[in-house]
Structure formats: structure tokens, C-alpha cells
mmCIF file of the N, C-alpha and C atoms, coordinates in Angstrom:
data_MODEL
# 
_entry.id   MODEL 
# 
loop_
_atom_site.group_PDB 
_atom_site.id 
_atom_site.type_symbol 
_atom_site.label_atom_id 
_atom_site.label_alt_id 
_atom_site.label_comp_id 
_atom_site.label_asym_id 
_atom_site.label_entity_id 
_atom_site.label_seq_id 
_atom_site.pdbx_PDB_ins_code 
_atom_site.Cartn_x 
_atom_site.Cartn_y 
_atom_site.Cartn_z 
_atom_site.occupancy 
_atom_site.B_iso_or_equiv 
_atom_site.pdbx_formal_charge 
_atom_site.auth_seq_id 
_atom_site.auth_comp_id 
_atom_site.auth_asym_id 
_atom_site.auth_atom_id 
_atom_site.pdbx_PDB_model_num 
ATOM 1   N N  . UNK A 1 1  ? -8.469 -49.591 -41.742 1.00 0.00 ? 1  UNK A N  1 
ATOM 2   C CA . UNK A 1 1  ? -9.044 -48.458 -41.061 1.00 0.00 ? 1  UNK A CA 1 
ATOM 3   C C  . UNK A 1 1  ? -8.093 -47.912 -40.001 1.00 0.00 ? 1  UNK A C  1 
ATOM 4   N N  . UNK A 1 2  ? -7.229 -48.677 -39.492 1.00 0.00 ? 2  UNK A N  1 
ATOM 5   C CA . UNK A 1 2  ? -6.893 -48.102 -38.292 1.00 0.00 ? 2  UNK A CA 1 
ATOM 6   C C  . UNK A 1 2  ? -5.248 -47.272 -38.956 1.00 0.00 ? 2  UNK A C  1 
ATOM 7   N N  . UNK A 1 3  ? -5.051 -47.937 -39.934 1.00 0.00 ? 3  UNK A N  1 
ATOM 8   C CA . UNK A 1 3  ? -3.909 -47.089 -40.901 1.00 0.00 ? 3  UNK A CA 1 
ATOM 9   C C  . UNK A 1 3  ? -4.369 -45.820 -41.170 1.00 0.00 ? 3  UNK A C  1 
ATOM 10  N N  . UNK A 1 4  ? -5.564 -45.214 -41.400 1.00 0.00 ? 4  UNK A N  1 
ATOM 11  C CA . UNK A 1 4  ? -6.214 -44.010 -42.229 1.00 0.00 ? 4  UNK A CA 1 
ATOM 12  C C  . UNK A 1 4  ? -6.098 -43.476 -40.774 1.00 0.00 ? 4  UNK A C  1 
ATOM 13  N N  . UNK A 1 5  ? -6.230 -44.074 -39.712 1.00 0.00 ? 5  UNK A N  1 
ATOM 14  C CA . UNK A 1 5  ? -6.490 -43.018 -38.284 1.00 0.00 ? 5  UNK A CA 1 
ATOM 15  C C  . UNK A 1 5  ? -5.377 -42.513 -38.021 1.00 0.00 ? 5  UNK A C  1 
ATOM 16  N N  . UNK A 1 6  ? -4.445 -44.023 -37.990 1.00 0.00 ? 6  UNK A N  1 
ATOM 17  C CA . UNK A 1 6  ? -2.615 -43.247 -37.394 1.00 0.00 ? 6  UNK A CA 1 
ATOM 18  C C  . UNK A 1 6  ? -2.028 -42.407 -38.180 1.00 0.00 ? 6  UNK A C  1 
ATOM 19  N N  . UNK A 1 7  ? -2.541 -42.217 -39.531 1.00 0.00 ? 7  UNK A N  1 
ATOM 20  C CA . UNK A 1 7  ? -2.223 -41.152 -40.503 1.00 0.00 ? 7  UNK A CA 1 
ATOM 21  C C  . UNK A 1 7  ? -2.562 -39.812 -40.128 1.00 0.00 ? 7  UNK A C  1 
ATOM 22  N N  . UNK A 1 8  ? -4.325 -40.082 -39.832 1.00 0.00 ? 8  UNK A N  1 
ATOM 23  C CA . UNK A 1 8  ? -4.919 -38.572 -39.845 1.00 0.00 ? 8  UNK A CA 1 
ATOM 24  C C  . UNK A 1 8  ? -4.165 -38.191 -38.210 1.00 0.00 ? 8  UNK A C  1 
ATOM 25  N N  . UNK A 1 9  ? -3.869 -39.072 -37.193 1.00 0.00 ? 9  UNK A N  1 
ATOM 26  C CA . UNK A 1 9  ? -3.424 -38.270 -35.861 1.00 0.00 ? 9  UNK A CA 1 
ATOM 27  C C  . UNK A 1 9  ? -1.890 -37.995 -36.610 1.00 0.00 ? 9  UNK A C  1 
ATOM 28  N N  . UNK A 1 10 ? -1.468 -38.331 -37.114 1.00 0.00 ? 10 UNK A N  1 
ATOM 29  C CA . UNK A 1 10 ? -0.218 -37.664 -37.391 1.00 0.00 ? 10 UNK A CA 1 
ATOM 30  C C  . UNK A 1 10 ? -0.019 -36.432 -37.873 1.00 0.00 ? 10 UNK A C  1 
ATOM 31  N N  . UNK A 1 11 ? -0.804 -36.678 -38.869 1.00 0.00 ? 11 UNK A N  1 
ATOM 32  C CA . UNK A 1 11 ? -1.276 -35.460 -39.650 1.00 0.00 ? 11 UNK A CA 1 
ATOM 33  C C  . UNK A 1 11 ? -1.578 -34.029 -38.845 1.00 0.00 ? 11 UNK A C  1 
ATOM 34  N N  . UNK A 1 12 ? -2.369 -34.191 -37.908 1.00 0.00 ? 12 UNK A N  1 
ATOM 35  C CA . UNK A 1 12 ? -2.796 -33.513 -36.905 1.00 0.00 ? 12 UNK A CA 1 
ATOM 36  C C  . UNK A 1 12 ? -1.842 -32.782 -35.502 1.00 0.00 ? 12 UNK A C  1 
ATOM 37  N N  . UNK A 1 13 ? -1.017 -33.870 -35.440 1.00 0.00 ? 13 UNK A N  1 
ATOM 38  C CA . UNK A 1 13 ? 0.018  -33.361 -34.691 1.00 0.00 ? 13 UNK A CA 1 
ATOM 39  C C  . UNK A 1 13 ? 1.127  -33.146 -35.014 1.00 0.00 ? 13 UNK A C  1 
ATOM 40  N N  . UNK A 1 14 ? 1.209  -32.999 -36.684 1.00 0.00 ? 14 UNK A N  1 
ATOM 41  C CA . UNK A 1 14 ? 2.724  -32.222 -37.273 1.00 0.00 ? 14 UNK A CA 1 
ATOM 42  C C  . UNK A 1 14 ? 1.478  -30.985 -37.654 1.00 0.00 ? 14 UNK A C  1 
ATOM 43  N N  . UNK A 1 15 ? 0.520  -30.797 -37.579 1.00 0.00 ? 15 UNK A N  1 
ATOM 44  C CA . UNK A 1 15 ? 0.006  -29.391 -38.064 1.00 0.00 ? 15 UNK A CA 1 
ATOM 45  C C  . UNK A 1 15 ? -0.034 -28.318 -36.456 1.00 0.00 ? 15 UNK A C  1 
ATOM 46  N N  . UNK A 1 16 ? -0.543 -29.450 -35.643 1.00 0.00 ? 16 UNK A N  1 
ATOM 47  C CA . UNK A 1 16 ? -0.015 -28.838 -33.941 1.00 0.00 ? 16 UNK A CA 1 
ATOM 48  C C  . UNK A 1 16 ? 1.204  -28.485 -33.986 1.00 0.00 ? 16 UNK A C  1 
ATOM 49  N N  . UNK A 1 17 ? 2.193  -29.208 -33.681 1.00 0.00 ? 17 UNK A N  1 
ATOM 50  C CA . UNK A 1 17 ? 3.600  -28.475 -33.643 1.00 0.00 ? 17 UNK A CA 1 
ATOM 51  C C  . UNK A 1 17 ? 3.754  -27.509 -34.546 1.00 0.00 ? 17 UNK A C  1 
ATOM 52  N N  . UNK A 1 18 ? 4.047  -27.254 -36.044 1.00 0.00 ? 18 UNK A N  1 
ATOM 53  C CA . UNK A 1 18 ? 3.792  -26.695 -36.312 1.00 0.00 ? 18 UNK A CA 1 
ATOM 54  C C  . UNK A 1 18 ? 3.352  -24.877 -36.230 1.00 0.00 ? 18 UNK A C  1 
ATOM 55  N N  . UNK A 1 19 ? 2.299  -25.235 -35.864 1.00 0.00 ? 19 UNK A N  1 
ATOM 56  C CA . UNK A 1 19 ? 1.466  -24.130 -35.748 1.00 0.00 ? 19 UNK A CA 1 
ATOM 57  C C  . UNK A 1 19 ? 1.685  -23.510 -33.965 1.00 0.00 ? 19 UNK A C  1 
ATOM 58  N N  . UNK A 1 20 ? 2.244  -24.074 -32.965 1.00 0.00 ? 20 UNK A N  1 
ATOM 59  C CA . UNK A 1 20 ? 3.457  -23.378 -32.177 1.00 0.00 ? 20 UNK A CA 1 
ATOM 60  C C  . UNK A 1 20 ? 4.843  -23.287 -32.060 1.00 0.00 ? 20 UNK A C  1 
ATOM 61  N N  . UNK A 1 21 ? 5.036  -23.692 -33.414 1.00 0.00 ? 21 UNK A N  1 
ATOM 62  C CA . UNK A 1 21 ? 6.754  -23.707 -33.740 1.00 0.00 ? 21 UNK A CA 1 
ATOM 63  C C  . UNK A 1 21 ? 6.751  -22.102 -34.192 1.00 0.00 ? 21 UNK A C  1 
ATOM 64  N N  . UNK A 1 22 ? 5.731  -22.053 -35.576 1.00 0.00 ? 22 UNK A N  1 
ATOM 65  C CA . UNK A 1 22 ? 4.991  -20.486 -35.788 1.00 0.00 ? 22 UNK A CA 1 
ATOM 66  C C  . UNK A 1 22 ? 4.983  -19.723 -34.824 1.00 0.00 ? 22 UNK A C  1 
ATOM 67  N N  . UNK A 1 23 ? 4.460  -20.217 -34.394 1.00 0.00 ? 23 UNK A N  1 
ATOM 68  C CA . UNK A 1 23 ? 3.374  -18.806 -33.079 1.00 0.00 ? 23 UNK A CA 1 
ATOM 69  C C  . UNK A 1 23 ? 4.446  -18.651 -32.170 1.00 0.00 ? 23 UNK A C  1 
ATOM 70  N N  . UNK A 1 24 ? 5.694  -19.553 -31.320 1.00 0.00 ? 24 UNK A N  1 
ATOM 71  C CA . UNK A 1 24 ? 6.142  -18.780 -30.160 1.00 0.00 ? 24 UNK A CA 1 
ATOM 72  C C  . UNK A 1 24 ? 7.463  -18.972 -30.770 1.00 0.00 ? 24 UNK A C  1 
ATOM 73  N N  . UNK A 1 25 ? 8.539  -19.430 -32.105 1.00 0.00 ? 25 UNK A N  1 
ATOM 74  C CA . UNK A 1 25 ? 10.008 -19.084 -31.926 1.00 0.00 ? 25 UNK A CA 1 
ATOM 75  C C  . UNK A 1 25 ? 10.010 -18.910 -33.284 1.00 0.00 ? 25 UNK A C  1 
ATOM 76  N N  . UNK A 1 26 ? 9.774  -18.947 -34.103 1.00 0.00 ? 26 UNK A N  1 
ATOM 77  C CA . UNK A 1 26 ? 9.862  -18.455 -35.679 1.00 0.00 ? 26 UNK A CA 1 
ATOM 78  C C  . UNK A 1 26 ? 8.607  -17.520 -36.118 1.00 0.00 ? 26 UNK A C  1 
ATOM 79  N N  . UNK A 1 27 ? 9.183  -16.836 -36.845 1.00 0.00 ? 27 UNK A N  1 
ATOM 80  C CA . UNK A 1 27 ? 7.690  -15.587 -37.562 1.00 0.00 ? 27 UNK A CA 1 
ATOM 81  C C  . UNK A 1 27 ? 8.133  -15.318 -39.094 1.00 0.00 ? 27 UNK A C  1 
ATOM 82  N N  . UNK A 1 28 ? 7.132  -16.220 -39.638 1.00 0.00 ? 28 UNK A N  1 
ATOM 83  C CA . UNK A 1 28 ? 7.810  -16.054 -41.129 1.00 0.00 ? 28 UNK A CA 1 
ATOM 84  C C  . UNK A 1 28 ? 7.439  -14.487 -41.425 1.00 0.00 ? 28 UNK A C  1 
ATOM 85  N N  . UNK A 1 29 ? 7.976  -14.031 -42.257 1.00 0.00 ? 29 UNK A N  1 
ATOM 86  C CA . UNK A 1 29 ? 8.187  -12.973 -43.010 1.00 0.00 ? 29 UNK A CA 1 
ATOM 87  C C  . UNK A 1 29 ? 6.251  -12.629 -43.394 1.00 0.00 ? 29 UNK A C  1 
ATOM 88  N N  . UNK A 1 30 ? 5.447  -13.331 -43.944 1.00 0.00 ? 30 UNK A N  1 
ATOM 89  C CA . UNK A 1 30 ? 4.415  -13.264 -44.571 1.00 0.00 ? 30 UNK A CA 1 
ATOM 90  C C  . UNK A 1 30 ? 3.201  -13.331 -43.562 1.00 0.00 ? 30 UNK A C  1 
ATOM 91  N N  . UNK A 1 31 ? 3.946  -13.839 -42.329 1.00 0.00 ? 31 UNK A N  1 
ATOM 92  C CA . UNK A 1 31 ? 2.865  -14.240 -40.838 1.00 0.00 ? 31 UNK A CA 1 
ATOM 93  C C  . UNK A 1 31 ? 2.993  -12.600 -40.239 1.00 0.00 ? 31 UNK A C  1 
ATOM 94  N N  . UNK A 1 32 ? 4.101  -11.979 -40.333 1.00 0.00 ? 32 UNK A N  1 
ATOM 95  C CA . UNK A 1 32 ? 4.192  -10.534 -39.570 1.00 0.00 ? 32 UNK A CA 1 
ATOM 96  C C  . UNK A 1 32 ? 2.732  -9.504  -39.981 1.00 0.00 ? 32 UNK A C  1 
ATOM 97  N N  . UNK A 1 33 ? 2.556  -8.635  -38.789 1.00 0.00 ? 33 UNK A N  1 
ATOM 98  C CA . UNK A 1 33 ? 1.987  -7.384  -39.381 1.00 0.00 ? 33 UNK A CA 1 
ATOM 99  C C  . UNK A 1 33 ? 2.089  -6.341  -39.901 1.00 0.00 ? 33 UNK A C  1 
ATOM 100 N N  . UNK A 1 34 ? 1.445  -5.746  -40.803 1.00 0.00 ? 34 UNK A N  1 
ATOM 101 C CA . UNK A 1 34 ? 2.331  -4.316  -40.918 1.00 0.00 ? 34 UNK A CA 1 
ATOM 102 C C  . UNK A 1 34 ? 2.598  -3.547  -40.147 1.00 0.00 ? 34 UNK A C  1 
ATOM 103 N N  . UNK A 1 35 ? 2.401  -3.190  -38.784 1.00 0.00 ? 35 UNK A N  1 
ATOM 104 C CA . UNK A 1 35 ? 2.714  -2.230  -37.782 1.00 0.00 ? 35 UNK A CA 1 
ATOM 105 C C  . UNK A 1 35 ? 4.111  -3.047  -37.822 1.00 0.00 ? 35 UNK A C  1 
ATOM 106 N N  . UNK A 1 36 ? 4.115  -4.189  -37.626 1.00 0.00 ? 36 UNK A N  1 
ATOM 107 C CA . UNK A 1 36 ? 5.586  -4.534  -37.263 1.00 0.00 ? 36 UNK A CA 1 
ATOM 108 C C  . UNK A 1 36 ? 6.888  -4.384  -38.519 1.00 0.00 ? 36 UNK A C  1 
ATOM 109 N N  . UNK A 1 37 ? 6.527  -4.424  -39.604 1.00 0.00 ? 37 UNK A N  1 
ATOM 110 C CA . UNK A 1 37 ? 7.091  -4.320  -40.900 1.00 0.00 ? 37 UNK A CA 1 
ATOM 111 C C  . UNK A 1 37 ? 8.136  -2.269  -40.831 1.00 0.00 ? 37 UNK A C  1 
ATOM 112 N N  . UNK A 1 38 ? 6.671  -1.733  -40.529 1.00 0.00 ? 38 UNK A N  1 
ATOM 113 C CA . UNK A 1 38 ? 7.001  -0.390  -40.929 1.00 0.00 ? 38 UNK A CA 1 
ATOM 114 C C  . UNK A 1 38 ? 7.413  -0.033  -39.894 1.00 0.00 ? 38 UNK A C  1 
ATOM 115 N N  . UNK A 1 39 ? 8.404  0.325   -39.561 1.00 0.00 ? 39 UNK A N  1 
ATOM 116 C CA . UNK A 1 39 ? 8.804  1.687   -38.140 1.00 0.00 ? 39 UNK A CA 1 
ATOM 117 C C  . UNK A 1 39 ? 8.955  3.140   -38.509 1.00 0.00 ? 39 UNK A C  1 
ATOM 118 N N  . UNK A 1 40 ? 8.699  4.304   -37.990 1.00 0.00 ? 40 UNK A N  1 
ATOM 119 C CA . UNK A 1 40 ? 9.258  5.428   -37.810 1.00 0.00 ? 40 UNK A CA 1 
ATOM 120 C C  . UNK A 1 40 ? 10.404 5.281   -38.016 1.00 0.00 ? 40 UNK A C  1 
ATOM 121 N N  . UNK A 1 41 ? 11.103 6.808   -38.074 1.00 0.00 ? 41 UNK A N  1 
ATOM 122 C CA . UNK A 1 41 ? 12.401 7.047   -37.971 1.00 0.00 ? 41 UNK A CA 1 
ATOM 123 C C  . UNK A 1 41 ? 12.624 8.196   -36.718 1.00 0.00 ? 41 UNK A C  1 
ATOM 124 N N  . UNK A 1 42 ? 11.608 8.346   -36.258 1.00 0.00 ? 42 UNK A N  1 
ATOM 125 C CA . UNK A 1 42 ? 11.354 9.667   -35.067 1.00 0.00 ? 42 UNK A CA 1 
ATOM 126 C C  . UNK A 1 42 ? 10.577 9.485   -34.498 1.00 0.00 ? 42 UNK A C  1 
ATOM 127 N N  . UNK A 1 43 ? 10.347 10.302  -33.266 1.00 0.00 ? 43 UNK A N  1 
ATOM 128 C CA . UNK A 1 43 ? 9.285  10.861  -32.899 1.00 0.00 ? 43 UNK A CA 1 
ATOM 129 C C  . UNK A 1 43 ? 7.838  10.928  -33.332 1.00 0.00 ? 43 UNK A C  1 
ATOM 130 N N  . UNK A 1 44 ? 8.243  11.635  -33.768 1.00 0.00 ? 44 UNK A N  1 
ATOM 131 C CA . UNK A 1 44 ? 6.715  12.289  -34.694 1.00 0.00 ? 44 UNK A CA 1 
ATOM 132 C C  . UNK A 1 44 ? 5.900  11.187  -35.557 1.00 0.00 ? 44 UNK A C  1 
ATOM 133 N N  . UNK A 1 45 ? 6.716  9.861   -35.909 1.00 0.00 ? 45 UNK A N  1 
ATOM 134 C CA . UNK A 1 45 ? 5.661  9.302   -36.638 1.00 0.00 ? 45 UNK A CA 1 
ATOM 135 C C  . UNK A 1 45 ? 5.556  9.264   -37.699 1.00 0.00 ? 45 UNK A C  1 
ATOM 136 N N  . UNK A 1 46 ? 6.228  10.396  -38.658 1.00 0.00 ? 46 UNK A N  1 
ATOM 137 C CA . UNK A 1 46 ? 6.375  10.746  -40.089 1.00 0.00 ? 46 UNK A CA 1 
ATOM 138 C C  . UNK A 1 46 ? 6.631  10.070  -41.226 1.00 0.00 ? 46 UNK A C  1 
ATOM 139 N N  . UNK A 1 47 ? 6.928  8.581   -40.454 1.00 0.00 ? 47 UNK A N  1 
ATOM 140 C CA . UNK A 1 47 ? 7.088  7.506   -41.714 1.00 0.00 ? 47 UNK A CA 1 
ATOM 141 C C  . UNK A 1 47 ? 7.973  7.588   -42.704 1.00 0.00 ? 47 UNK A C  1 
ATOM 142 N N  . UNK A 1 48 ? 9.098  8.311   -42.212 1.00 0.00 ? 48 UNK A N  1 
ATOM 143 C CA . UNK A 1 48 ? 9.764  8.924   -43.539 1.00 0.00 ? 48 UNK A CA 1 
ATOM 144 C C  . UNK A 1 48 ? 11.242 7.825   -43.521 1.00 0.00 ? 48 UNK A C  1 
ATOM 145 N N  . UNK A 1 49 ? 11.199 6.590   -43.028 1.00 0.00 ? 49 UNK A N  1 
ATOM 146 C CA . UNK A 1 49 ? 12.273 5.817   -43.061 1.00 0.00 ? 49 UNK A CA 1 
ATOM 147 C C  . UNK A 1 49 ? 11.900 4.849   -43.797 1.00 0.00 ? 49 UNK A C  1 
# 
């Protein structure tokens, strides 16, 4: 039993790191938004880039 625990806290704290390794210094490609994907090329907004 106490093998299945030190597993599941491990488990748990490579999904923690992880999941602020994500969030504050890497941004996979598939995690981005589309506002951030698409930019203008102007002003105006026109989407034409």
C-alpha cells in the first residue's frame, strides 16, 4: 500500500510541475489562442496578413 501512495504523490507532482512548466515558460503551439495565433497587418484590423 504504501508503494501505490509514493507512486500516486509522484504522479501528482510531475503533473504539478508540469502544468507550471506550461503555464509560466513554455506555450505549446496547441495551448495558444487564436487571438494570439492571428495578428493584423495594420491598423484597421483587416486581417489581411
Amino acid at each position: 500500500m504504501d508503494l501505490l501512495q509514493e507512486i500516486l504523490v509522484f504522479i501528482t507532482f510531475a503533473l504539478a510541475l508540469g502544468y507550471l512548466f506550461t503555464k509560466f515558460i513554455w506555450k505549446p503551439a496547441f495551448l495558444k489562442k487564436k487571438s494570439e495565433k492571428t495578428k493584423s497587418c495594420g491598423v484597421s484590423g483587416c486581417g489581411c496578413d
